[in-house]
FIGUKOL-130973 format. One record per residue: residue in one letter; x, y, z of N, C-alpha, C in turn. Coordinates in steps of 0.02 Angstrom, whole numbers, padded with zeros to 5 digits, always signed. Atoms other than C-alpha are relative to their C-alpha. Example, Ala and Ser with C-alpha at 12.3 -4.5 7.8 and 13.67 -1.06 7.14 Angstrom:
<atoms>
a+00045-00059+00000+00615-00225+00390+00045+00060+00000;s-00042-00059-00003+00684-00053+00357-00039+00055+00037;
</atoms>
This chain:
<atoms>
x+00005-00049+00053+00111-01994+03686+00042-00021-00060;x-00063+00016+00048+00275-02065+03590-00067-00052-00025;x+00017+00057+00037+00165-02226+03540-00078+00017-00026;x+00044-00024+00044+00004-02123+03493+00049+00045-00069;x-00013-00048+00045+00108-01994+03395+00032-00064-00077;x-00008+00050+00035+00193-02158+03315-00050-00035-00032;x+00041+00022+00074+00042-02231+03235-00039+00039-00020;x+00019-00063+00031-00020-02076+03206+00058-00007-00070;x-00051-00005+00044+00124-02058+03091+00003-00076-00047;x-00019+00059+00019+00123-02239+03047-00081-00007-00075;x+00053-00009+00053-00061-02208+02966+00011+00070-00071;x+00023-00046+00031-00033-02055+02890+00064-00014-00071;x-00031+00019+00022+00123-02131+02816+00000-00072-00071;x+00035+00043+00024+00021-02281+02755-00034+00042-00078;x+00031-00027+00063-00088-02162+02648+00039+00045-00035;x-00054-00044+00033+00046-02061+02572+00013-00056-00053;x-00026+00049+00062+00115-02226+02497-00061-00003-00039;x+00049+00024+00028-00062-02272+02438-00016+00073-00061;x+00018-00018+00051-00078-02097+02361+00049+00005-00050;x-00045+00006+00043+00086-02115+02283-00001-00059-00035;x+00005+00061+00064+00053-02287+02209-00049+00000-00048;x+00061-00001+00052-00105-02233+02134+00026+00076-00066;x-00034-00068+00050-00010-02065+02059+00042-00040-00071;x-00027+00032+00030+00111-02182+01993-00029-00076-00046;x+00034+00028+00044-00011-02290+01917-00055+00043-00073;x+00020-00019+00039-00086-02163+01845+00049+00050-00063;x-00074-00033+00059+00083-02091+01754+00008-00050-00059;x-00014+00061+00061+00111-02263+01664-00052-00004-00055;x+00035-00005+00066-00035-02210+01549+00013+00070-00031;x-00005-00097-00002+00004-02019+01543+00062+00000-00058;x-00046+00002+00047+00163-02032+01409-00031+00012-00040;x+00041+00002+00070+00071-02086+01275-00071+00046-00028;x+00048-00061+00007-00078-01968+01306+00017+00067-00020;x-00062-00083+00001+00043-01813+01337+00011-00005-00062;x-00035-00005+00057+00146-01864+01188-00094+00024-00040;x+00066-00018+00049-00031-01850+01096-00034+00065+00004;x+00016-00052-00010-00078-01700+01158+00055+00059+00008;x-00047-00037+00037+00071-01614+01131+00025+00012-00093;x+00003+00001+00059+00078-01681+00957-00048+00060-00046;x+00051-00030+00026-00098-01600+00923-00004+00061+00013;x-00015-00071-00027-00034-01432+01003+00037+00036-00064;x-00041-00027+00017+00104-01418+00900-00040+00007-00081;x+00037-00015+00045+00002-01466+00741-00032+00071-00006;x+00046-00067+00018-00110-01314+00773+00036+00064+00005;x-00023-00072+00011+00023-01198+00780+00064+00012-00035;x-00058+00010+00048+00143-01246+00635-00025+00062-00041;x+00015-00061+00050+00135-01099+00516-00025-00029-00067;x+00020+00034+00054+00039-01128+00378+00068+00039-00048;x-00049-00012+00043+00156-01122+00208-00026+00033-00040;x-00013-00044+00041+00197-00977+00130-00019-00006-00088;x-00003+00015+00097+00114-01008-00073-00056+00048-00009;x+00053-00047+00025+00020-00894-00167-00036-00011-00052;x+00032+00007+00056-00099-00939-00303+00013+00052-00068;x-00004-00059+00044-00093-00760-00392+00086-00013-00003;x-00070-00006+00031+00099-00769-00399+00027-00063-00033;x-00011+00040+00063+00101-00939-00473-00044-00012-00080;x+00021-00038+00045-00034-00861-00599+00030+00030-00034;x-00055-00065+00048+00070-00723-00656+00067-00037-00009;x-00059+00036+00046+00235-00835-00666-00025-00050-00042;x+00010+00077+00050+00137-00977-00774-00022+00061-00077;x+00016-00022+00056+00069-00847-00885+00071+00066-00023;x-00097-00050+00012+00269-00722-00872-00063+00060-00017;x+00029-00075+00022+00147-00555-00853-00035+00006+00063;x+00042-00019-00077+00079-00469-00703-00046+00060-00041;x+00075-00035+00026-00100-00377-00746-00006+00034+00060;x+00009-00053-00023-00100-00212-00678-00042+00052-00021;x+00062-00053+00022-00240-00094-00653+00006+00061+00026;x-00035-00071-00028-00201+00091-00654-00055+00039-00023;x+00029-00030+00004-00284+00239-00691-00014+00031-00098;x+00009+00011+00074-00362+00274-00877+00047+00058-00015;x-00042-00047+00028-00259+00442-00892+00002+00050+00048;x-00015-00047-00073-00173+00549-00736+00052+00009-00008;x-00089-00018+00015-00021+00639-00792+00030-00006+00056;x-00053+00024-00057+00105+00590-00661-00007-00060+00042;x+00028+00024-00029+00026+00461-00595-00024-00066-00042;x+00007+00022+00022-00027+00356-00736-00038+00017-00077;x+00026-00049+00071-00041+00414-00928+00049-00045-00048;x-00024+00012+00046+00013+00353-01095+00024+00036-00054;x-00016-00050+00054+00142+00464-01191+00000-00008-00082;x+00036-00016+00070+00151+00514-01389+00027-00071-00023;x-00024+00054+00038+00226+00331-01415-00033-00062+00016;x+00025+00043-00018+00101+00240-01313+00017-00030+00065;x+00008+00046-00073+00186+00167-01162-00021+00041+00045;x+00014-00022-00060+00146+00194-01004+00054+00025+00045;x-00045-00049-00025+00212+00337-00892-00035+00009+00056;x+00018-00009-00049+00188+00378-00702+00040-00014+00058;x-00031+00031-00072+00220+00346-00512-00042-00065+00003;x+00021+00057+00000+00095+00205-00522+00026-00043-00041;x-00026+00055+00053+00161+00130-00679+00065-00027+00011;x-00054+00012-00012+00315+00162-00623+00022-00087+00054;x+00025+00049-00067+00258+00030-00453-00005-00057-00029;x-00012+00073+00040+00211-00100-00587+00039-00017-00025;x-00068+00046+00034+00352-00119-00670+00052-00018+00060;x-00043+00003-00036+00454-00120-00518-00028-00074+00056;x+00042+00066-00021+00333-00255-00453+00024-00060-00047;x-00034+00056+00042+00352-00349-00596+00078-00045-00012;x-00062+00018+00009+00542-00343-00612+00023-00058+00079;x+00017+00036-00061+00511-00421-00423-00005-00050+00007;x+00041+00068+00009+00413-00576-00472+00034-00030-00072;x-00055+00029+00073+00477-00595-00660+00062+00010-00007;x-00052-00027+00025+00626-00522-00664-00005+00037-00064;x+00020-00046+00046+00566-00415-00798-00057+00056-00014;x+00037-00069-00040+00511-00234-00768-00060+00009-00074;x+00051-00006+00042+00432-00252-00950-00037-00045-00021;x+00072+00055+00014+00321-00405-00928-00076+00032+00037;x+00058-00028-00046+00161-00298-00871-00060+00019-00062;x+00045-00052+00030+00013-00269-00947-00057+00047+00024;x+00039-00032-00045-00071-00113-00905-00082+00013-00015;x+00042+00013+00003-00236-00121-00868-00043+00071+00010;x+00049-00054-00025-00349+00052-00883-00082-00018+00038;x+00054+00006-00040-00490+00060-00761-00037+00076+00031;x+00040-00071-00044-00622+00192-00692-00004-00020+00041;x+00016+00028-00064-00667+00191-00524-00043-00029+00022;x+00062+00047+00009-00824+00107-00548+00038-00077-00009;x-00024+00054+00023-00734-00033-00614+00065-00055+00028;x-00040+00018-00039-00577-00052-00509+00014-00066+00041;x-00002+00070-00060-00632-00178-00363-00011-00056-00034;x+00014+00073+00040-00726-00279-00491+00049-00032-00029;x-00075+00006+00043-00563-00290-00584+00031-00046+00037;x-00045+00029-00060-00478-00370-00436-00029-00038+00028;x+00026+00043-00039-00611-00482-00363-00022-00055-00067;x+00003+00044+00060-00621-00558-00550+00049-00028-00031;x-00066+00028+00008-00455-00593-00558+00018+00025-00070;x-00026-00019+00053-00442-00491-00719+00083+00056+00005;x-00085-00025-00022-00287-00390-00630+00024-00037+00056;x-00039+00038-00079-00174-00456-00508-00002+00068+00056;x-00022-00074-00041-00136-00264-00433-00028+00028-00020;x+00054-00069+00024-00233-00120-00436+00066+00051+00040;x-00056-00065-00002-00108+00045-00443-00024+00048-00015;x+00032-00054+00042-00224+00169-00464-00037+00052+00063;x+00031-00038-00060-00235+00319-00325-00072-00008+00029;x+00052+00037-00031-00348+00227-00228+00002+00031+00103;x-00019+00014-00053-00368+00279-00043-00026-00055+00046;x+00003+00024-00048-00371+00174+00095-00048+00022+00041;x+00050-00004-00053-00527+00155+00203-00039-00052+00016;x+00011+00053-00065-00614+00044+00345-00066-00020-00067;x+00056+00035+00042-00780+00016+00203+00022-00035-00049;x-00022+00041+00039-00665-00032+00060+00033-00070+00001;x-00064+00060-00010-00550-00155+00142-00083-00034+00022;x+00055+00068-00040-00730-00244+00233-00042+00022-00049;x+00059-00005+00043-00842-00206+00094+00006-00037-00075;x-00014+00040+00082-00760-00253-00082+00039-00043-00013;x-00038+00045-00001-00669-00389-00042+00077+00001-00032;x-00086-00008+00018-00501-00325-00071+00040+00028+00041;x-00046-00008-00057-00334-00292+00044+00037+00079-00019;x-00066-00036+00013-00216-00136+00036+00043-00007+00020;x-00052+00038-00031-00066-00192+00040+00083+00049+00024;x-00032-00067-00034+00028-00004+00090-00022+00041-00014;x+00024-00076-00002+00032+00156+00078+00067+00034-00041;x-00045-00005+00017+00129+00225-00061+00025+00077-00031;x-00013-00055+00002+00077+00405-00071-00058+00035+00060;x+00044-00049-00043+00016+00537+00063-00054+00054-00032;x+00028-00064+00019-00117+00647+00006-00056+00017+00024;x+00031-00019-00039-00262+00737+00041-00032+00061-00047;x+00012-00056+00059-00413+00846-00041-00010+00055+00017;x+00003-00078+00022-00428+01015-00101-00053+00023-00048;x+00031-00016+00024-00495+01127-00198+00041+00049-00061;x-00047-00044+00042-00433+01195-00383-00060+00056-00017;x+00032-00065+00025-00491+01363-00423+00023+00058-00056;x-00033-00044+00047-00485+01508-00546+00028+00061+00045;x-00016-00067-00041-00360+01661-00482-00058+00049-00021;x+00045-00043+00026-00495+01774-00564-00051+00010+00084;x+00055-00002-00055-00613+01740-00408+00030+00024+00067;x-00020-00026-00066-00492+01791-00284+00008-00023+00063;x+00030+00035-00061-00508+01667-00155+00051-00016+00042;x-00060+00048-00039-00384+01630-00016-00001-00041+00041;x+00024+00041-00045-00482+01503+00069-00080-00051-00016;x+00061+00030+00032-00609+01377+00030-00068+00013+00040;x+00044-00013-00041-00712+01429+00164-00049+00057-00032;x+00021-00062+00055-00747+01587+00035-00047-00042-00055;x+00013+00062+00045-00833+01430-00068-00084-00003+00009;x+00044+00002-00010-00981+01463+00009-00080+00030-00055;x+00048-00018+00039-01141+01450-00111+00038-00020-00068;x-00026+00027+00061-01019+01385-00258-00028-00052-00024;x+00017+00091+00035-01027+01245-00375+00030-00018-00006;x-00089+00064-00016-00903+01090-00343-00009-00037-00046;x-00009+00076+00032-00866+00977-00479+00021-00024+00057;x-00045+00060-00033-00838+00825-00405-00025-00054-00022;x+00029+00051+00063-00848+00642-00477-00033-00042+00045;x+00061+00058-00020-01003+00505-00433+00038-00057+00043;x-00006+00064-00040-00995+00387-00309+00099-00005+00014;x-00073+00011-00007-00800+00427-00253+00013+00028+00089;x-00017-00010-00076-00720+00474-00080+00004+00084-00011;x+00014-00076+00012-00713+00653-00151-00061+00043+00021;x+00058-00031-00026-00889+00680-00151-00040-00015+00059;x+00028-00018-00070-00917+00645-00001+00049+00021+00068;x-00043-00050-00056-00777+00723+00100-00019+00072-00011;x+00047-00083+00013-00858+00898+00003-00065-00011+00035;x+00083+00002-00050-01026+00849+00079+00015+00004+00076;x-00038+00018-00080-00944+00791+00262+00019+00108+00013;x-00046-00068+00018-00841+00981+00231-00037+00051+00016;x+00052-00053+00018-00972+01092+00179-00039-00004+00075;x+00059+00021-00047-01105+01015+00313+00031+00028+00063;x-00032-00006-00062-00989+01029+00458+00023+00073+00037;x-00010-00066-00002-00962+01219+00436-00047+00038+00004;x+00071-00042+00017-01136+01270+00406+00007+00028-00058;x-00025-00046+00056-01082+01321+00227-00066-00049-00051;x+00061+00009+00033-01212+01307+00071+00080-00019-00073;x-00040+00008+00078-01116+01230-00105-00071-00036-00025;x+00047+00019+00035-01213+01168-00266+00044-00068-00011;x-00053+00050+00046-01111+00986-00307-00049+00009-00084;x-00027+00029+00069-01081+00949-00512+00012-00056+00014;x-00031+00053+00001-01080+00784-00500+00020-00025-00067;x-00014+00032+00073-00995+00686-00649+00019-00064+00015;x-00004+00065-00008-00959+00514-00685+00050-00021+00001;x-00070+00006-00006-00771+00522-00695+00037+00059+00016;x-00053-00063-00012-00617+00625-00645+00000+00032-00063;x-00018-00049+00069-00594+00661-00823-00073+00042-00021;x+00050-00051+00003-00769+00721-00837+00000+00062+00041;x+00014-00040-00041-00764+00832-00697+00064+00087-00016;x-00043-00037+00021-00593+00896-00763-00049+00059-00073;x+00013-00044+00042-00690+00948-00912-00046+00058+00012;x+00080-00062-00010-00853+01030-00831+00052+00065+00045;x-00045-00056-00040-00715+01129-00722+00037+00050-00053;x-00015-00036+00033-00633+01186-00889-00044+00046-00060;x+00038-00035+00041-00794+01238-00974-00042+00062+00031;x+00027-00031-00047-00832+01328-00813-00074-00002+00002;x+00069+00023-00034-00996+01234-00775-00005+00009+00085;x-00004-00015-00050-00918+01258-00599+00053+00051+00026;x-00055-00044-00032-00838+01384-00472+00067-00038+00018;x-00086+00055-00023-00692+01247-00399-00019-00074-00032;x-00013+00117-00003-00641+01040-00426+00035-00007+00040;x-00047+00035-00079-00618+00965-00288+00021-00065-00015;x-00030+00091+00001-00502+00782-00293+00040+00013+00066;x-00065-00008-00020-00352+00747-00227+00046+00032-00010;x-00046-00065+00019-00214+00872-00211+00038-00021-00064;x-00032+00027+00081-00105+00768-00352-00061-00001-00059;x+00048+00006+00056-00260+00735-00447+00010+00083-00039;x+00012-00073+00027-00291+00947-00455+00059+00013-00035;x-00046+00003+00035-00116+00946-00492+00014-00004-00073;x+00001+00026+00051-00113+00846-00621-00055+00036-00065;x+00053-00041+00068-00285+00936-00724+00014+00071+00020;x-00023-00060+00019-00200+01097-00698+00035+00000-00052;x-00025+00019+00047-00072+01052-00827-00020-00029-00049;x+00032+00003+00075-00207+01021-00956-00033+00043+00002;x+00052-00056+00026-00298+01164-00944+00038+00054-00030;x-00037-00025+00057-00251+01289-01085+00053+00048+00035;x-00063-00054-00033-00175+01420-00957-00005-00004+00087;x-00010+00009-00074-00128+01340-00801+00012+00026+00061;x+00012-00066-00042-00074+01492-00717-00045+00047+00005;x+00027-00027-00036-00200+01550-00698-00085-00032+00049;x+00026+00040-00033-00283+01426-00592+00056-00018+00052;x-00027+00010-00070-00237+01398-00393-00030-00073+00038;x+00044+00037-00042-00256+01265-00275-00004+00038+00072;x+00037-00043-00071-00342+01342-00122+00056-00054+00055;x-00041+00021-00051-00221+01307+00043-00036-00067+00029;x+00048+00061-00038-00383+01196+00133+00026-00081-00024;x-00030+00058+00025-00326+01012+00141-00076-00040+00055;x+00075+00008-00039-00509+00922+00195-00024-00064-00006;x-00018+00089-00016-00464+00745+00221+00078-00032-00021;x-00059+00036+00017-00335+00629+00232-00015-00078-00063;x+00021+00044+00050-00304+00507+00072+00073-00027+00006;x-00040+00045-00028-00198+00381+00108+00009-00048-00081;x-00018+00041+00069-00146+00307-00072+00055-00056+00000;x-00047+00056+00015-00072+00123-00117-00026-00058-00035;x+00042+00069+00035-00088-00041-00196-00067-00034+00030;x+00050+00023-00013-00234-00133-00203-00002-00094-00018;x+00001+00077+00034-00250-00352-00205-00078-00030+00025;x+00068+00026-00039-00403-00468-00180+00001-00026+00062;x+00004+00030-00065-00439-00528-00020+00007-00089-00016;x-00004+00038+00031-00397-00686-00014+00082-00060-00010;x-00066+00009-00006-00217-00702-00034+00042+00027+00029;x-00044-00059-00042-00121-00653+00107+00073-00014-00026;x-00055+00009+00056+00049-00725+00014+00008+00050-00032;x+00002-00055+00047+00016-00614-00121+00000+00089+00020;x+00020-00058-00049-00035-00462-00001+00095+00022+00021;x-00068-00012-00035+00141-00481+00076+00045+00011-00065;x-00053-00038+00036+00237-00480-00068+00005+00059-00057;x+00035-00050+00026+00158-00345-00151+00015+00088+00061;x-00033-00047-00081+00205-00248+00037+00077+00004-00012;x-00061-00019-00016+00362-00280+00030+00052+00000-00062;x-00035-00038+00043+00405-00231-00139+00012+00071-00003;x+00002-00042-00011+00339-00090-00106+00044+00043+00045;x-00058-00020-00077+00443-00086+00063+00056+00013-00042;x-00055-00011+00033+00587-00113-00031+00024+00046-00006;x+00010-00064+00049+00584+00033-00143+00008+00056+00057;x-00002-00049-00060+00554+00139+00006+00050+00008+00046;x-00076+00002-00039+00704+00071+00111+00069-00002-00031;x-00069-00008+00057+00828+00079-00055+00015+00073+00004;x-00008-00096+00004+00792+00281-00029+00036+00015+00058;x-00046-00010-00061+00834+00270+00143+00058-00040+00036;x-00076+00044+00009+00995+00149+00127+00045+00058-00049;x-00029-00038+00037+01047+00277-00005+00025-00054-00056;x-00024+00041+00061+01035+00134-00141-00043+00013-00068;x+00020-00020+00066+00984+00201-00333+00017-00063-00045;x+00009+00037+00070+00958+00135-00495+00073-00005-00029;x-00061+00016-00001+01124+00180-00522+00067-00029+00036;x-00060+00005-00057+01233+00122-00380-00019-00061+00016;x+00032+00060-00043+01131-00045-00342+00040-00055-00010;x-00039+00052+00023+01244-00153-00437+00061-00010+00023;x-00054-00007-00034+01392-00104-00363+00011-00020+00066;x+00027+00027-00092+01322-00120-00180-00010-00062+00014;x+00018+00049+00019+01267-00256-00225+00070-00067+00031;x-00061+00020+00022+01449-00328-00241+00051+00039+00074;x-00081-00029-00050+01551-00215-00092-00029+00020+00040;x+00012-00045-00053+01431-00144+00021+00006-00074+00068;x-00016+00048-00085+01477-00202+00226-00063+00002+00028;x+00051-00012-00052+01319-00140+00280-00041-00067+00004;x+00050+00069-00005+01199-00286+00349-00070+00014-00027;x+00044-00016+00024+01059-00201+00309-00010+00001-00088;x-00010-00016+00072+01109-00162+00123+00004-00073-00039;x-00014+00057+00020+01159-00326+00122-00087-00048-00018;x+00078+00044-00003+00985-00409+00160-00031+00021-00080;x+00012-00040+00063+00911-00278+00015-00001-00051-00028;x-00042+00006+00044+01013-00329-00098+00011-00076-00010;x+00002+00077+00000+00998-00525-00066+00069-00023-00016;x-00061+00010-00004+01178-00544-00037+00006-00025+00068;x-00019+00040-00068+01156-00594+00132-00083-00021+00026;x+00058+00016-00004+01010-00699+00200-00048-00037-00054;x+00057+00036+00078+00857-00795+00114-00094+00043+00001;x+00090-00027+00010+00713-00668+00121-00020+00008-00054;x+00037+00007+00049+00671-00663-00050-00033-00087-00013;x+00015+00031-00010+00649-00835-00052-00062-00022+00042;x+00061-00002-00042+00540-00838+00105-00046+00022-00055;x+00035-00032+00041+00437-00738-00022-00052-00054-00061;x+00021+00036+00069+00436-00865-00157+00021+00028-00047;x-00045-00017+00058+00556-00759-00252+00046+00000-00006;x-00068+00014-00017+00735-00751-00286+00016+00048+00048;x-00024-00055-00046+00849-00672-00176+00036+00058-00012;x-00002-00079+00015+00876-00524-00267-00054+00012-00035;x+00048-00047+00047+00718-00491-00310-00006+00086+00010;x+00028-00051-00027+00714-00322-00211+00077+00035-00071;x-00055-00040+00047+00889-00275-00330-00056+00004-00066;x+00009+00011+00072+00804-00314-00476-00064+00048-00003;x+00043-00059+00007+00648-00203-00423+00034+00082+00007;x-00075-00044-00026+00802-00055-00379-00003+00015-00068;x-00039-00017+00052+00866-00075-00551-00050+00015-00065;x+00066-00010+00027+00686-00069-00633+00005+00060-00007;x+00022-00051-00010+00633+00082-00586+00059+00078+00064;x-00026-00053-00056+00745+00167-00446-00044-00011+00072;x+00022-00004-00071+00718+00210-00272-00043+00043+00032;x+00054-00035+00028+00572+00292-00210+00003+00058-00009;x-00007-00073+00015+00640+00458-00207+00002+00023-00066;x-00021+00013+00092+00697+00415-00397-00071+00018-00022;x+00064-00008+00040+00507+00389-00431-00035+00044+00019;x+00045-00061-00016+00444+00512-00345+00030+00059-00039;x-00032-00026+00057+00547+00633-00433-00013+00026-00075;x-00017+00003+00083+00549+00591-00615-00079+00011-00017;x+00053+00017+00002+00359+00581-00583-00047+00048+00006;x+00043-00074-00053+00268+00714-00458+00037+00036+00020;x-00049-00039-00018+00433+00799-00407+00024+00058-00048;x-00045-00058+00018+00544+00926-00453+00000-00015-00069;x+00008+00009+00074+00576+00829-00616-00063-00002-00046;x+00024+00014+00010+00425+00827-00664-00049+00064-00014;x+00064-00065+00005+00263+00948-00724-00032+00018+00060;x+00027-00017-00051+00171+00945-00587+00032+00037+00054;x-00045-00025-00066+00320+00991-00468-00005-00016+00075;x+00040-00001-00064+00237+00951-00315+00057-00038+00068;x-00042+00021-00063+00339+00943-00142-00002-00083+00003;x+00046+00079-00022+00367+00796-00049-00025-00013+00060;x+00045-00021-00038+00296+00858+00097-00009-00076+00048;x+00002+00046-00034+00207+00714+00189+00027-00072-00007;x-00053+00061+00028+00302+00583+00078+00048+00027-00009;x-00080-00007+00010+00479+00630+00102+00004-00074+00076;x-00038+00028-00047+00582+00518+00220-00026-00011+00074;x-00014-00017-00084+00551+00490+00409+00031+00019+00021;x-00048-00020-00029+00715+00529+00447+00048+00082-00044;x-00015-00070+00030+00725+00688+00315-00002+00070+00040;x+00030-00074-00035+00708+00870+00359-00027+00045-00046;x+00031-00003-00049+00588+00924+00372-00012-00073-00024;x-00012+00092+00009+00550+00722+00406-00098-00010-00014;x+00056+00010+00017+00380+00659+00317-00040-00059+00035;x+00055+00018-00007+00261+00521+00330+00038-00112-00022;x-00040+00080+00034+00383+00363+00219+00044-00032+00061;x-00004+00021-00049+00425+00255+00335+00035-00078-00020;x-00034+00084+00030+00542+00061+00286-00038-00046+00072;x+00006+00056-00043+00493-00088+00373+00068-00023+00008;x-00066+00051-00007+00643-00192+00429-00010-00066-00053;x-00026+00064+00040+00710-00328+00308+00042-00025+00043;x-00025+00034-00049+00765-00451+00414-00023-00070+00019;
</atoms>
């Protein structure tokens, strides 16, 4: 048994070496393959580099082409001296001061909403700033990105107190301004339909038309956006006595707009925006930025503030560009404020745009800089 189990063992010992000399013949080509196929791994997953066409556009020509709204008190309007005034305008200059370092290299670009996307897929604006919402047909349909979200809102309905109404549901059998081919008129159609309720639409071809057929009382309500109604209450001759009805009958998700195309550009267009938003909730202003700038410990404040770290750079901008958008315009509470807030005509809460971490806590939300 010992001298079977022995060449038992003696064969099986035999082919072991044999498959180990053929293993080891086949390693002495395997280096140079491996190395090659590791090479071609790593190739495919180097990050492509960070460059943006549109931002070396706007620095060769020192002007960022911004497209806002033709005339929306708070929002985007030109007072008795001509410049431009708003929360959107406000966004471009604070963009600009971002990329140029100068909050007054911008030129603003009026646009209807007909005209908008074309604007941006023709490269006649760089940014579109013009209460635009956000939705799944625009981003895959007109070849353009949103690149946040920089106000919460949501529509309504303005009415005359004369009619008595404490509910739009009372709307039934009315006539709706509302303007052609917009997300308005068809959240009133969606609205109406879904209730079993009967309305006549007014269609018109712009907000500002619709503003007018509402003040010549061609219709019972105008329906927009709650800021929009806002806003054409304070041109009509006696504002008090016009309501906006409580009903809120979609969500409108408002922010910048870029072409598809440039995700570079997309990002830093985000995170100017970010910025602005996380200077409110750092507790860093227009006035205090310079200082912070210079003494604050915080790490976070620090990043901001491009005192510590190279994320503006990453960007392709300096590393205070986010101060220099700060010292532009303020922080977003600043612009919200001076704009649609308290300071402002319209007055309007800040409701779903206040803070995340406010009370009551809203909808604004910082990304990490980091």
């Amino acid at each position: 048994m010992r001298a079977g189990l022995a060449g038992r063992c003696a064969t099986v010992g035999a082919i072991a070496a044999a498959v180990l000399a053929l293993a080891g013949c086949g390693r002495s080509d395997r280096p140079a393959d491996t190395a090659g196929e590791v090479a071609g791994v790593q190739a495919d997953i180097v990050a492509p580099a960070f460059a943006s066409p549109t931002l070396a556009a706007v620095k060769r020509r020192g002007r960022l082409n911004c497209g806002v709204h033709e005339g929306l008190v708070g929002f985007a309007y030109t007072d008795n001296r001509g410049q431009w005034r708003g929360f959107d305008a406000d966004f471009c200059r604070a963009l600009a001061a971002a990329v140029l370092s100068d909050a007054n290299a911008v030129r603003f670009v009026p646009l209807t909403s007909s005209q908008r996307f074309e604007a941006l897929r023709s490269g006649r604006i760089d940014v579109l700033w013009r209460s635009t919402s956000w939705t799944l047909s625009r981003e895959a349909q007109e070849g353009v990105r949103f690149a946040g979200i920089n106000y919460y809102d949501g529509q309504g309905f303005l009415v005359r107190r004369s009619l008595d109404l404490a509910s739009a549901a009372e709307l039934n059998g009315a006539r709706i301004c509302v303007q052609r081919a917009s997300t308005s008129e068809l959240n009133v159609a969606d609205w109406f339909r879904s209730r079993g309720l009967e309305y006549t639409p007014v269609i018109t071809a712009n907000e500002e038309a619709a503003r007018a057929a509402y003040g010549r009382e061609d219709c019972d309500a105008f329906s927009a956006d709650i800021s929009a109604l806002a806003a054409a209450r304070t041109t009509l001759s006696n504002p008090e006595q016009h309501a906006i009805l409580p009903d809120i009958v979609s969500k409108e998700p408002l922010g910048p707009v870029v072409k598809r195309g440039d995700e570079a550009w997309t990002s830093i267009v985000r995170w100017t925006l970010n910025a602005v938003i996380l200077a409110e909730e750092l507790g860093v202003t227009r006035e205090n930025v310079d200082q912070l700038a210079g003494t604050s410990r915080n790490p976070q404040v620090r990043r901001l503030l491009g005192t510590e770290g190279e994320y503006g750079p990453i960007l392709g901008l300096r590393k205070d560009w986010a101060k220099s958008a700060i010292e532009a315009e303020g922080n977003y509470g600043e612009i919200f404020a001076r704009n649609v807030g308290p300071d402002s005509s319209l007055d309007l809460a800040r409701g779903l745009n206040a803070q995340w971490n406010a009370t009551p806590g809203g909808l604004i939300y910082a990304l990490p800089i980091r």
